[in-house]
C-alpha angles and dihedrals in degrees: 000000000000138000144121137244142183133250126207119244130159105249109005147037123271102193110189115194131180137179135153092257119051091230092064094049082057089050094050079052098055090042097056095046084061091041085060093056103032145000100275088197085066093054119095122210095240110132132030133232114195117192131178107191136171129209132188089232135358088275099049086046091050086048093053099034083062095031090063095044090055095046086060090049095050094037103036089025083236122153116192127201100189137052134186114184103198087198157334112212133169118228105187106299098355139079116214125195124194109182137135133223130218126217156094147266107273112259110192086200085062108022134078110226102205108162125348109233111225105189136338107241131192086230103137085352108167137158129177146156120243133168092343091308119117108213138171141172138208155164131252111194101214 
C-alpha cells in the first residue's frame, strides 16, 4: 500500500507519504507536493524530467529530489503528475537518486491552480522504516 495525506498546520503544508519501497514512497512525496499546487488527474504525461540528484543523508536527498522538481516547475512552468524513481543507493557517505517525472506545461485553460509552493523546507522532515512500511514527513511553505 502506498499513498500520501495532509496535515493540518497553521501556516504551511505537511505532506505525509508511505509506500513498501522507499522509492515509492519518494514517488507519493513528490505526488502530494503537485497535488498542493494543481489537480494531478488533469495533467497529462506528456513530457519527461529526469533528475539525478545526491544528498548527505535520506532527508537532505528528499529535500533536493523535490527541490529540483520545484525548481522545473518555477523555472520551465511545468506541473507533473507521475514519478519513477529507478534507485536510491548509498555510496559511502552519500545517497544518490536517479527518477523521472512525468507532466506537462501549466495551462491555466486545463489546469486547476490550488496554492503556490514557495520553498520545501526540512521543518518536522522524517523519514523511517517500520513494519515493512517506508514513511516520511515534510513541510511546504506555501
Amino acid at each position: 500500500m502506498r499513498g500520501y495525506q495532509f496535515i493540518e498546520h497553521t501556516a504551511d503544508v505537511i505532506v505525509e507519504a508511505w509506500g513498501p519501497t522507499i522509492e515509492e514512497s519518494f514517488e507519493e512525496a513528490a505526488k502530494g507536493m503537485y497535488e498542493v499546487m494543481t489537480d494531478t488527474s488533469l495533467v497529462s504525461k506528456s513530457e519527461k524530467l529526469c533528475l539525478d540528484v545526491d544528498g548527505i543523508d535520506l532527508e537532505n536527498l528528499l529535500y533536493r529530489w523535490l527541490e529540483g522538481l520545484l525548481i522545473a516547475t518555477d523555472s520551465k512552468n511545468l506541473v507533473f503528475s507521475d514519478f519513477k524513481i529507478e534507485a536510491i543507493e548509498k555510496d559511502k557517505n552519500t545517497y544518490r537518486l536517479r527518477g523521472c517525472a512525468y507532466g506537462e506545461k501549466f495551462d491555466r485553460n486545463k489546469h486547476r491552480s490550488k496554492t503556490s509552493v514557495k520553498a520545501v523546507t526540512y521543518h518536522q522532515m522524517k523519514i523511517c522504516e517500520e513494519g515493512g512500511e517506508w514513511k516520511l514527513r515534510y513541510t511546504l511553505d506555501i
